[in-house]
N, C-alpha and C positions, 0 to 999 in steps of 0.2 A: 504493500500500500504506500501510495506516496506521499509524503511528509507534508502537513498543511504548512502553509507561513501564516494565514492569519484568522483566526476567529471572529467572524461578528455575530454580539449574541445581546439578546433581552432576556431582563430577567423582568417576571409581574412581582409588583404590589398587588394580591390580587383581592378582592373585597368580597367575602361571602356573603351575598344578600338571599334571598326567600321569591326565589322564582316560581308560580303559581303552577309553569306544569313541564313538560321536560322540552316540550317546544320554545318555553319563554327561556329555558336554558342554553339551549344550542345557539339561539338567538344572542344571546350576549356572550358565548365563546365563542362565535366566529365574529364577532364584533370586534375580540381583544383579540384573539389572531390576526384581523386585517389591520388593527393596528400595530400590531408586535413586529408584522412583517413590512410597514410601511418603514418603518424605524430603519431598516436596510438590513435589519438583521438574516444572518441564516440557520440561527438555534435561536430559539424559543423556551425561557423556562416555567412552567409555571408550579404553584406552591404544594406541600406535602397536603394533603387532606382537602384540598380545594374539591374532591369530587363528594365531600360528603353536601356540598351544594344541592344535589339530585335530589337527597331525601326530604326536599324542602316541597319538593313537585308532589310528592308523594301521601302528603298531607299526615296529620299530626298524629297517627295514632302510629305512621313508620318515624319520623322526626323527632316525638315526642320519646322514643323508645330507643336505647342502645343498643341491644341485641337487634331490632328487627331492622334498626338502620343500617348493622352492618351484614346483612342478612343482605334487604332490598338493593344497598347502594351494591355490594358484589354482585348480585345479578344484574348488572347493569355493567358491569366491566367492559364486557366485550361488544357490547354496541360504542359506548362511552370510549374506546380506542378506536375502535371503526371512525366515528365522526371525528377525531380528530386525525386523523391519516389520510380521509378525503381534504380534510382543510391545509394539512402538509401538503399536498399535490396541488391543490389549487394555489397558494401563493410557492409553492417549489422553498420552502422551510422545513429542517427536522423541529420537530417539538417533542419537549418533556411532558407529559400529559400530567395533570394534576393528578396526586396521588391518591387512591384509597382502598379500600379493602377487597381482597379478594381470597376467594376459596379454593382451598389445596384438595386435591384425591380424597386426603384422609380426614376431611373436615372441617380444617384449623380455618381460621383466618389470618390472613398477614395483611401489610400496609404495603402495597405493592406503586410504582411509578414505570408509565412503558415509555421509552423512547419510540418515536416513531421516525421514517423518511418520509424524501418526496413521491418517493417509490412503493411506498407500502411495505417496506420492512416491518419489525417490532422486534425493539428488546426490552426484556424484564428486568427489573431491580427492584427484588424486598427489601424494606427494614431489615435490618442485622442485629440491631440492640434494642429494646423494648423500654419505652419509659415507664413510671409507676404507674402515669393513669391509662397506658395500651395494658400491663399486666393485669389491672382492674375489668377494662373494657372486654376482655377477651382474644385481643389482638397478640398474634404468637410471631415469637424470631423468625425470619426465611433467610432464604442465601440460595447460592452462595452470592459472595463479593462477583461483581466481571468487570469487563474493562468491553466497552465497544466501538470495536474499527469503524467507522464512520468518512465519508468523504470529506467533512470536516475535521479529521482527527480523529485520531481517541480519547474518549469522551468515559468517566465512570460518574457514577451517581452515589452518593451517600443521604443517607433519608435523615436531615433534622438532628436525632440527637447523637446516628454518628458519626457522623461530622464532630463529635467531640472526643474522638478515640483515635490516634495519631499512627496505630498499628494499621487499621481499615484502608488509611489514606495512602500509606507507606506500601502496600502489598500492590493497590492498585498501579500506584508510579511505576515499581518496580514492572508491574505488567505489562506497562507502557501506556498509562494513562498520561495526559497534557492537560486537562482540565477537568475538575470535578465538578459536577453540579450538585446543588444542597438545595434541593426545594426543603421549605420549614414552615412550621405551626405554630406558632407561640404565644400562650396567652399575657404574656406579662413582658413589661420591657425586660425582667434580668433575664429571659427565657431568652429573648430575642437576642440580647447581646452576649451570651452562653454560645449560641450558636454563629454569630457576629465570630467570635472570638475565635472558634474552630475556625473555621472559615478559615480569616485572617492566617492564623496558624499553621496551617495545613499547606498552604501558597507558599510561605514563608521556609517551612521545611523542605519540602519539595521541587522548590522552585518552579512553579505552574501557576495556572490559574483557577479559584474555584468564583463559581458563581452561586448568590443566595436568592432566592425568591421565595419570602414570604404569604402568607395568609394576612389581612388586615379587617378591622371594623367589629363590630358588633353583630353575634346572630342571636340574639335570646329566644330563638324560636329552636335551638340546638343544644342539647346538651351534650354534645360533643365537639363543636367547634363555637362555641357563645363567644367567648372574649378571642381577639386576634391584632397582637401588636408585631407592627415590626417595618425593615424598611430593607428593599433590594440593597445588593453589594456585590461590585464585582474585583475580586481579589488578586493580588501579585506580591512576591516579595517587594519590599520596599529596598528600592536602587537606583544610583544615580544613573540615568538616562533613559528611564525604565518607568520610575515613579517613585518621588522622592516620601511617598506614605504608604505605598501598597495598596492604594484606593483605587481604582481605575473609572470609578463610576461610583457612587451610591443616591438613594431616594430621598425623599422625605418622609420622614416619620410617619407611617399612616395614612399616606396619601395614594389614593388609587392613579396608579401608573407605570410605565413600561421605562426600565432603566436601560442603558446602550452603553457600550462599548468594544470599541475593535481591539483584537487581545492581539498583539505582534509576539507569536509563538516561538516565531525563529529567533526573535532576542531573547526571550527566555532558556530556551536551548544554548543559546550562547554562555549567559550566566552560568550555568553551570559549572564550568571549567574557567571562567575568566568575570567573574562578579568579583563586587567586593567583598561579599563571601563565600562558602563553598557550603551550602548546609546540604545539599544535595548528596555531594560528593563526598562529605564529612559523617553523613549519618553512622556508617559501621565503626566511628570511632568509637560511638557510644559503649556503655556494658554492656551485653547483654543483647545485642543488634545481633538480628540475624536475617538470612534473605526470606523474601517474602511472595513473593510473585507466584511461587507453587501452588497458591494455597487462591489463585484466582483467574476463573473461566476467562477466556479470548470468545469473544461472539461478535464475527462477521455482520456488518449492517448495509457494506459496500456492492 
């Protein structure tokens, strides 16, 4: 596969409202696709749980209920990637599809996010680490970790909170990941900046790029996505010629919107070997560093 030089990507602020039926929902995702995609972008991110939006259509006795919402909103997975894979093709953008639950062979549920092409590809990325309130909710670990070849690069996904676990991010590099995307949920600002912080972090180690896209606003018609703070970000190590904070882009606090930034991949590749520092190249100084790449799928998207 040949090497990208450069990423252009939007990450959503994206705003969970109470769409009355599933028509009035498709209606406002491809509204924010054709905006996403005006932006010039050619990935698309949008946020961890953003599909539990659906159960809004569904009316309150599936909305009102966690079990039956992760019930309903999993039956709907696979029309809810269909639709957005037609909208991939039609503006010719891969997108991250907003993440939510889906049902395994043996029953479980996971917190699933598909990447799609313009081509009608799909690839899968579960949750890997579960927070307190998925262990409550019924929501279970999946995996494994991948890394996907994509015509825009290699691209891995980490779901929100693990984005905060530096081994996750470390196995996919080594796989040959260039940019990780962090779709996120977060009800509170220190949740947000929890994962702000990985984020940041993980670019920084790495030397890559990760992008955040958020969940934002209020849904009190939801008790699974009710409160939702946070603001897009798209990450780098912090370097002179490169970005003197490692910010590349970020949002406004809460504001419904589509963040941009063109990633120049081949100077990150650079750094590596000739930054002003080496954390890339430095990692197996640590103690206890070991490789990591075994331990994660390669899935073709090209």
């Amino acid at each position: 596969m040949a090497e990208a030089s450069v990423l252009k990507v939007a990450a959503a602020q994206y705003p969970i409202g109470q769409p009355e039926s599933l028509g009035e929902w498709e209606t406002k995702i491809a509204s924010w696709v054709a905006d996403g995609a005006a932006t010039g972008a050619d990935l698309l991110v949008f946020p961890e749980y953003a599909a539990i939006e659906q159960a809004a259509a569904l009316g309150p006795a599936v909305y009102g209920d966690l079990t039956t919402t992760l019930e309903q909103v999993a039956a709907l997975a696979e029309k809810r990637v269909a639709f957005h894979a037609a909208l991939a093709s039609t503006h010719n953008v891969h997108i991250l599809v907003g993440s939510g639950p889906a049902k395994t062979d043996d029953g479980r549920f996971v917190n699933a996010a598909q990447l799609v092409t313009p081509d009608g590809k799909v690839g899968v990325q579960e949750k890997l680490i579960m927070t307190p309130f998925e262990h409550g909710w019924g929501v279970t670990a999946g995996g494994p970790l991948r890394v996907f070849e994509t015509d825009l690069g290699r691209l891995s996904i980490l779901i929100c909170y693990d984005s905060e676990f530096p081994l996750l991010a470390r196995a996919a590099v080594e796989a040959g990941a260039e940019a990780i995307l962090v779709p996120s949920c977060t009800e509170r600002i220190s949740g947000y900046h929890r994962v702000r912080t990985g984020s940041e972090a993980r670019a920084l180690e790495n030397t890559i790029v990760t992008v955040q896209s958020p969940t934002v606003g209020d849904a009190p018609w939801s008790p699974a996505v009710d409160l939702n703070v946070g603001a897009a970000g798209i990450y780098v190590p912090p370097e002179h010629g490169v970005s003197d904070t490692g910010v590349l882009a970020e949002g406004t606090l809460n504001a419904h919107q589509w963040v941009y930034a063109e990633v120049d991949l081949a100077s990150l590749r650079r750094l590596r070997t000739s930054g002003e520092m080496r954390n890339f190249g430095d990692w197996p100084a640590q103690p206890g560093a070991e490789p990591l790449a075994h331990t994660v799928e390669i899935v073709p998207l090209t």
